[in-house]
C-alpha positions, 0 to 999 in steps of 0.5 A, spaced: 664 596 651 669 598 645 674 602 649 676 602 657 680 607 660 682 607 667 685 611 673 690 613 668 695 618 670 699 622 666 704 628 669 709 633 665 715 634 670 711 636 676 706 638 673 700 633 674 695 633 668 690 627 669 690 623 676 685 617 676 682 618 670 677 614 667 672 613 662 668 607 658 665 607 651 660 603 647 660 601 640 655 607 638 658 613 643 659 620 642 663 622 647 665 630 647 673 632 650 672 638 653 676 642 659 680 649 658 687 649 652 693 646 657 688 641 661 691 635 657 685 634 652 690 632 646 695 629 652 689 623 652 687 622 646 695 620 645 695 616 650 688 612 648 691 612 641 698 609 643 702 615 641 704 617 648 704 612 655 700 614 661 704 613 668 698 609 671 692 606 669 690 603 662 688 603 656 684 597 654 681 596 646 676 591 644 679 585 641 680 587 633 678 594 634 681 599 630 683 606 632 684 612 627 686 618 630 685 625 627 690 630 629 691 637 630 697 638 625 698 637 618 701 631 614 706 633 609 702 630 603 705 630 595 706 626 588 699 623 588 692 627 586 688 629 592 683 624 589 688 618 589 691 619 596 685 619 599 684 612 596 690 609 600 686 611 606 682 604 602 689 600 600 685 594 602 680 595 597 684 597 592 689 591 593 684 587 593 681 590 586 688 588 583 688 581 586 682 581 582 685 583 575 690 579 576 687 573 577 681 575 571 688 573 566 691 568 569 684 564 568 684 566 561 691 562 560 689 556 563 684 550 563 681 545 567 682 544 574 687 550 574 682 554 571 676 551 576 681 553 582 682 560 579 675 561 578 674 559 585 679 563 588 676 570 584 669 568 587 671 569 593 675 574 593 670 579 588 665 577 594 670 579 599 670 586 595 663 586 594 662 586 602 668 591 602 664 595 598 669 596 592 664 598 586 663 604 591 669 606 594 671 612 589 664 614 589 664 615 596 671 619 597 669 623 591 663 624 595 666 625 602 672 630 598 666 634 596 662 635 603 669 637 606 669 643 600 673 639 595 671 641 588 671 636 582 678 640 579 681 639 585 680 631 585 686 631 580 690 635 582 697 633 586 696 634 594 702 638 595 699 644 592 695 645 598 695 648 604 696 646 611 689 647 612 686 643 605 691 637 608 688 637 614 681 636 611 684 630 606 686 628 612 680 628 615 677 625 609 682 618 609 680 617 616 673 618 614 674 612 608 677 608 613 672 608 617 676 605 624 672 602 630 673 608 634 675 615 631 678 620 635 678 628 631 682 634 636 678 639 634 675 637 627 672 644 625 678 648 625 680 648 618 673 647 615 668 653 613 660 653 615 658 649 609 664 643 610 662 643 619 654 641 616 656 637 612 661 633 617 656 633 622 650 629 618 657 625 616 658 624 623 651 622 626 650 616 622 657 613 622 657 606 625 662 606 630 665 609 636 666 617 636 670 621 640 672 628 639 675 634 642 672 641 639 670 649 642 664 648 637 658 648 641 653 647 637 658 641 633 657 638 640 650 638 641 648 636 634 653 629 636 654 628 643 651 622 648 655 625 654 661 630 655 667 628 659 670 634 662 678 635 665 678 640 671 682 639 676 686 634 674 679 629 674 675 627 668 667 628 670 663 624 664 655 627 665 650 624 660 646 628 654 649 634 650 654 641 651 647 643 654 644 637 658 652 637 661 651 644 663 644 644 667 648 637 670 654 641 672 650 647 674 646 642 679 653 638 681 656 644 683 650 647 687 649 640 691 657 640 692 656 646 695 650 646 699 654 638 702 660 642 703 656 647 707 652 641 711 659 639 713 662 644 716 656 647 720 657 640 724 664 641 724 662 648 727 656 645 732 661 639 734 666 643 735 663 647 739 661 642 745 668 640 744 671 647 746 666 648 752 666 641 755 673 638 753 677 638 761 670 637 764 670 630 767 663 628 765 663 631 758 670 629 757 668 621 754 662 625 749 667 631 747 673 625 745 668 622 741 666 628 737 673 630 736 674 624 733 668 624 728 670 632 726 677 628 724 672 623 720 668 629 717 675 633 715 677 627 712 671 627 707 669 633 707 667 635 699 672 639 695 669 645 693 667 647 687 672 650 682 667 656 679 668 658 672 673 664 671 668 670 669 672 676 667 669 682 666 672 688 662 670 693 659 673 693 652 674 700 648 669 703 643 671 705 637 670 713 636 663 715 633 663 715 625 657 717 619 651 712 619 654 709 613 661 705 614 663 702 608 660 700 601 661 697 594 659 701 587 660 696 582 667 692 584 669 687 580 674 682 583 678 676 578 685 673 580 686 671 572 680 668 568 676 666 574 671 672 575 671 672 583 666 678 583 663 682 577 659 690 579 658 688 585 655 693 590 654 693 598 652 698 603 653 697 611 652 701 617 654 702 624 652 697 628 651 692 623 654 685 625 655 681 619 656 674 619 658 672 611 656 665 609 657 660 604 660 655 600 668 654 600 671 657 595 665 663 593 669 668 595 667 669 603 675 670 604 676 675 599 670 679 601 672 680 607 679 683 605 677 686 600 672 690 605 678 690 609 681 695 605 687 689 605 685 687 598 685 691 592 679 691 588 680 691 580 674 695 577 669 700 581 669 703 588 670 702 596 667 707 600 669 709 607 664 713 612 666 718 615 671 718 621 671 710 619 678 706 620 678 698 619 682 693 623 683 685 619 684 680 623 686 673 620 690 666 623 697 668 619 696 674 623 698 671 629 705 670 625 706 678 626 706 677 634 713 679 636 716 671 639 721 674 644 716 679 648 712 677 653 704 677 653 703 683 658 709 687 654 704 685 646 699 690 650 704 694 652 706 697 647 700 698 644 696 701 649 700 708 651 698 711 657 694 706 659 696 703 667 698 695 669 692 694 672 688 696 665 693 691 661 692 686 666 685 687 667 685 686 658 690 679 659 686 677 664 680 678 660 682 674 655 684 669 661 692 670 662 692 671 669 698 671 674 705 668 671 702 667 664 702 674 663 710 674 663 710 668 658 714 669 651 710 669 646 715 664 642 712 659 648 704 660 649 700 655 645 696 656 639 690 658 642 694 662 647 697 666 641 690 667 638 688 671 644 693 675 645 692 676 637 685 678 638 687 683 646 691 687 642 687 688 636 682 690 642 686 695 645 683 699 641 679 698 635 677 699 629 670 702 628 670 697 621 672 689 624 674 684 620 674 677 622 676 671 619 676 665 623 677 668 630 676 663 635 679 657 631 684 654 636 680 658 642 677 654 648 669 655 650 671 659 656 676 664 650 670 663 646 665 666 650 670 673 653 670 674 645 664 674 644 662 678 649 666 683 646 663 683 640 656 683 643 658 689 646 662 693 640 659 699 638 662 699 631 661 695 625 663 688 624 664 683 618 665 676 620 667 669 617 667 663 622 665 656 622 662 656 629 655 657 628 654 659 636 657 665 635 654 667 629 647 665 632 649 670 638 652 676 634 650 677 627 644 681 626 645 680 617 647 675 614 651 675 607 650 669 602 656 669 597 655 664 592 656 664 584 659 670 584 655 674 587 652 676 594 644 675 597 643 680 603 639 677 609 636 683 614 636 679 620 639 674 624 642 666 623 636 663 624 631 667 621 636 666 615 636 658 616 629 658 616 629 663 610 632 658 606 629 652 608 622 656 605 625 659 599 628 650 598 619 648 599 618 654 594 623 652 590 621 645 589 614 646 589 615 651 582 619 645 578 613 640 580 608 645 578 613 648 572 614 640 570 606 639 570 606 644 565 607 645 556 613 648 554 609 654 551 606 657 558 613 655 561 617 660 556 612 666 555 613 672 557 608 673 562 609 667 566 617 670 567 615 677 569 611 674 574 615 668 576 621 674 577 617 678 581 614 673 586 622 672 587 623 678 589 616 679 594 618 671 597 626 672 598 625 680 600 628 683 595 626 689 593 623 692 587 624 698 585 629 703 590 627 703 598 630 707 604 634 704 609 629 705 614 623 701 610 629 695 609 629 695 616 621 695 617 620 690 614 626 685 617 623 687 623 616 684 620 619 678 617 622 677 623 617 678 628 614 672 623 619 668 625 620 668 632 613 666 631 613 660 627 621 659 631 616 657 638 611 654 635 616 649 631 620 648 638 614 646 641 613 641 635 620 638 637 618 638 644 611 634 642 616 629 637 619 628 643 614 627 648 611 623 643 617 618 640 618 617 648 611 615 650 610 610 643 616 607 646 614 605 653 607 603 650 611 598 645 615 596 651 610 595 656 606 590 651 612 587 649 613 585 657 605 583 658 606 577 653 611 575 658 608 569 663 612 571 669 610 579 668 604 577 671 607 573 678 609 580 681 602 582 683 604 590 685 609 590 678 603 588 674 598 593 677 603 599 676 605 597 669 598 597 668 596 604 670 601 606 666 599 602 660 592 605 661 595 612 662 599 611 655 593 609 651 590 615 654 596 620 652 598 618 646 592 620 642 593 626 646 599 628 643 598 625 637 592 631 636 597 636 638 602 635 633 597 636 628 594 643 631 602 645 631 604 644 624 598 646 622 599 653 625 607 653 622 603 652 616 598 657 616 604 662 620 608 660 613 603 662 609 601 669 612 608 671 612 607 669 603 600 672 603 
C-alpha cells in the first residue's frame, strides 16, 4: 500500500462529515471520490494532502512517497511564459541541467587531477539527468501543454493573461510534469473542453503512480477507475470496478440491507409475540426472558436502512409552440481582429434538434453558441429566428448575475408569477433543495448549489431555443442526472457545449464539429458520430497509402479529383446537389440503423476480447502451477485444476473462432454502409 487512511473523523461545528473513514490504496489504483456537493468530498482529500488535520484517525504515506494535489480553485500565475511555468513543475531537472553547464566550464579551465574530478562528477550527474529524463523534459510539457488545449503561440506567452480557467489547466499541466507517487485531481474535467478530457483520460491510464480523483463526469470515471469510494451518511463504502460495476454492486447492497433488515424484524416481531403472550405465565416465564434478551441483542445489530436516492420528479414547463424552423445562419461571418473565427457560414436548426457542438479548444464552439444566442453580434450575413422563437443562454459567469442577499426560494420567486409555494418548491427540490436549503442566501450556497439555482430559474420558463455552456460544471451526479431529464423531456431546441460526454450520449440527436473555420453537421447521435470519425480516419489513411503508391500525374489530374471530391461527399454523408429536410433525415436514420448494427456486433467483439484475455490468463496460470512439484500432492486440487485446464483448452479455440466471425461481420457491416 502507497497510501492508508484510518477511521478518520472530521466534523464542522457539529456537524459531522466523515466518522470512521477508511481506505487503502496501491501503488497503480484508480479510486474514484464520489458523494453528493457538502458531503466532504474536497474535506478528504485536504485532509490526505496535509492541508487540513483530521479529528480521529490517520493518514499514513509510503516512506518517499510524494503527493500532488490539484484543487479546485486557481493559483495566481504571472512573469513566466506558460511554457516556462510549466517547467518549474520540473526545477529538479532544470537545476540539474544548470549544474551540468556549469561544471562543463569549469573543466574547460582546469587539468589533471582537478579536471578528472570534474569529469567524474559531470559523469554522474549528465546520468542522473538522463534517468530524469532531462533531454525530453521540454518535449513533454510542450506536449502535455498541447493535450490540455494550449496552442503553440500561447507556450510563449506570459501566464497571467489567462483566465482562471487556463490557469487551472497549467496547473493540472505542472502536476502532471511532476508526476508525484499519488496525485490527487478535485474535479480535473471542469475547465477543459471534450477534446482536452480524452486526451487527459489516455494520460491518466498510463500514468505510473497512484490515481485519486473526485469527478461528476461518469464516463471520466468508467474510462479510469479500479474501484469507487462513496460518502454517504457520514461513511466512506469502497466497491470494486468502475461508476457502473459501483452502481450494480450498490443496487445489490442495498437490496440485501433491505431483505436482512427485513429478516430481523419479522424475528423481533414473532418473538415478541411469545414474550407479550407467556411473560406473567410461570412455566413460560424463563423462555420469555430469554426471548426478551435476544430482541435486545437483535435491536442492538439491527441493519441500518438504506438510504435510497433522492428521485425528484417534476414536470418542467414547456416552451410555446414555434415554426419548424428555429433559427438559422446565412453567410455569417465572424473575426475579432485578424483572426477570421467564421468566414459565410451557414446553419439551419429545427425544433426538437438538440445539438451538442464539439471540437477542438479554440475553434470557435463558444462563439457559435453565443453567436446562435443572439448575445454576440455577427459581423457580415443574417440570423434568422423561426416564428414565435425566443432564446435563453446560459454560461458559468451567469451565476455572477444571482441577486447574492436573496434567498434560493425568493430567486424563483420572483420570476415565477402566479405560481404557488408548492411549485416553486417543488422546482428548488427538483434541483435538490429541500427543507431549510431553500431559505438560504445566495451569497452562502456553494458553487455547484449556485450552478443549479442558476439552471432553476432559467427553467422557470424557458426559452424555445436553449443555449448551454458548460451547464453541469460544479454539479454533482444526482444534479446531473435532474438536468438531464430536464433536457430529455424539453420540447424545444437545444444547443449545447460540454465536456461531459454522458450527457451528450443521452441528450444530443446531431452533432456540430466546428474545426478550421468552419463547421460539419452530423445527423445522429454521439456514438454514431464517433464511429463516423473513426471510419472517415480508415478512409482517410487508406487514400494517402494508396495515393503515396501512385506517380504525381494520376494524383493531380482532374478526374481523379472530381472523383475523390465526390466520394468525400457519399462517405461523410454530405450532399451533393440541394436536399430536403425529410431526405437528410431518411437518410440519418439509414446511416444510424447501420450503426446500431455494427454498435452491437463491436460490444460483443469487446465481451468476447474479454472473455478471451480472461481464459488466456487462467490457461498461463493454471500451466505455470503444474510445473510445480507440490502441485501434485493435493490430490483433489490437481483434479479440479485438471478439469478446468481441459475445459480451457477446449474454449479457447472456441472463443478465438468467434472473435474472427465478429470482426468479419463489422467488416462486411462497414462495407455495406460504403457500398
Amino acid at each position: 500500500m502507497i497510501l492508508s487512511v484510518d477511521n478518520l473523523t472530521k466534523t464542522f461545528g457539529s456537524r459531522v462529515l466523515f466518522s470512521g473513514a477508511s481506505l487503502r490504496v496501491g501503488v497503480r489504483d484508480r479510486v474514484a471520490l464520489i458523494g453528493p456537493n457538502g458531503v466532504g468530498k474536497t474535506t478528504l482529500f485536504e485532509v490526505i494532502a496535509g492541508r487540513q488535520d483530521a479529528d480521529e484517525g490517520t493518514v499514513t504515506v509510503a516512506r518517499g512517497a510524494v503527493i500532488g494535489y490539484l484543487e479546485q480553485e486557481a493559483i495566481e500565475m504571472s512573469g513566466r511564459t506558460v511554457l516556462d511555468e510549466a517547467l518549474t513543475a520540473a526545477s529538479h531537472v532544470t537545476s540539474l541541467e544548470h549544474r551540468l553547464r556549469l561544471l562543463e566550464e569549469e573543466v574547460s579551465g582546469t587539468e589533471g587531477e582537478e579536471q578528472e574530478r570534474l569529469l567524474a562528477e559531470y559523469g554522474r550527474a549528465q546520468e542522473r539527468f538522463e534517468d530524469l529524463g532531462g533531454y525530453t523534459v521540454e518535449a513533454e510539457a510542450r506536449s502535455v501543454l498541447g493535450g490540455l488545449g494550449f496552442a503553440e503561440g500561447d507556450l510563449a506567452r506570459d501566464a497571467g493573461e489567462f483566465s482562471g480557467g487556463w490557469l487551472m489547466r497549467l496547473a493540472l499541466a505542472k502536476l502532471l510534469l511532476m508526476r508525484p507517487d499519488i496525485l490527487l485531481l478535485d474535479e480535473p474535467t471542469n475547465h477543459l473542453d471534450l477534446e482536452s478530457v480524452t486526451w487527459l483520460e489516455g494520460f491518466l491510464r498510463g500514468y505510473d503512480g497512484a490515481l485519486l480523483l473526485i469527478s461528476h463526469d461518469r464516463a471520466f470515471i468508467n474510462g479510469l477507475a479500479t474501484c469507487v469510494a462513496e460518502i454517504e451518511n457520514r461513511r466512506v463504502t469502497v466497491y470494486t470496478g468502475d461508476y457502473e460495476s459501483y452502481e450494480r454492486q450498490r443496487a445489490f447492497a442495498i437490496e440485501q440491507r433491505k431483505k436482512q433488515r427485513e429478516a430481523q424484524l419479522k424475528e423481533i416481531a414473532h418473538m415478541q409475540a411469545f414474550v407479550d403472550r407467556f411473560r406473567y405465565k410461570a412455566s413460560k416465564a424463563t423462555a420469555a426472558q430469554d426471548r426478551v434478551r435476544r430482541i435486545e441483542k437483535i435491536r442492538a445489530e439491527l441493519v441500518e436502512a438504506p438510504l435510497e436516492r433522492k428521485t425528484v420528479k417534476f414536470r418542467f414547463a414547456q416552451p410555446p409552440r414555434t415554426g419548424d424552423m428555429v433559427v438559422s445562419f446565412e453567410g455569417v461571418s465572424k473575426a475579432y481582429g485578424d483572426l477570421v473565427v467564421y468566414e459565410g457560414l451557414d446553419l439551419s436548426l429545427y425544433r426538437g434538434d438538440k445539438v451538442a457542438l464539439v471540437g477542438p479548444n479554440g475553434a470557435g464552439k463558444s462563439t457559435l453558441l453565443r453567436m446562435l444566442a443572439g448575445v454576440l453580434p455577427i459581423d457580415e450575413g443574417r440570423r434568422r429566428l423561426g416564428a414565435g422563437v425566443e432564446t435563453a443562454y446560459f454560461a458559468q459567469h451567469q451565476v455572477q448575475s444571482l441577486t447574492p442577499d436573496a434567498t434560493a426560494f425568493q430567486t424563483i420567486d420572483r420570476v415565477a408569477p402566479g405560481w404557488t409555494q408548492g411549485e416553486v418548491r417543488g422546482l428548488l427540490g427538483a434541483f435538490l433543495f429541500e427543507g431549510d436549503d431553500v431559505d438560504k442566501r445566495v451569497r452562502v450556497l456553494s458553487g455547484g448549489e449556485r450552478g443549479r439555482l442558476a439552471l432553476a430559474k432559467m427553467l422557470v420558463k424557458p426559452a424555445p431555443l436553449l443555449c448551454l455552456d458548460e451547464p453541469t460544471n460544479h454539479l454533482d451526479i444526482a444534479s446531473s442526472d435532474v438536468l438531464e431529464q430536464a433536457l430529455l423531456r424539453f420540447a424545444g431546441t437545444i444547443v449545447l457545449i460540454t465536456h461531459d460526454r454522458h450527457l451528450i450520449r443521452s441528450v444530443a440527436n446531431k452533432i456540430v464539429e466546428v474545426g478550421e473555420g468552419g463547421i460539419t453537421v452530423t445527423e445522429g447521435d454521439y456514438g454514431y458520430w464517433l464511429w463516423k470519425r473513426e471510419e472517415q480516419a480508415r478512409k482517410d489513411a487508406e487514400k494517402a497509402e494508396a495515393g503515396a503508391k501512385r506517380s504525381a500525374p494520376l494524383t493531380g489530374s482532374p478526374a481523379a479529383s472530381a472523383h475523390g471530391t465526390l466520394s468525400d461527399a457519399i462517405a461523410t454523408g454530405q450532399t451533393v446537389g440541394p436536399k430536403t429536410r425529410e431526405q437528410k433525415r431518411a437518410e440519418a436514420e439509414a446511416r444510424n440503423s447501420t450503426f446500431r448494427a455494427t454498435k452491437v456486433c463491436r460490444e460483443r467483439l469487446a465481451r468476447v476480447e474479454d472473455e478471451l484475455a480472461s481464459a488466456q490468463a487462467r490457461y498461463d496460470e493454471l500451466v505455470a502451477k503444474m510445473a510445480e512439484t507440490e502441485f501434485y500432492s493435493d490430490r483433489d486440487s490437481f483434479e479440479s485444476a485438471l478439469s478446468e485446464f481441459t475445459g480451457l483448452k477446449r474454449k479457447i479455440p472456441v472463443l478465438e473462432e468467434e472473435w474472427i466471425q465478429v470482426s468479419e461481420e463489422i467488416v462486411r457491416l462497414a462495407s455495406d454502409q460504403e457500398s
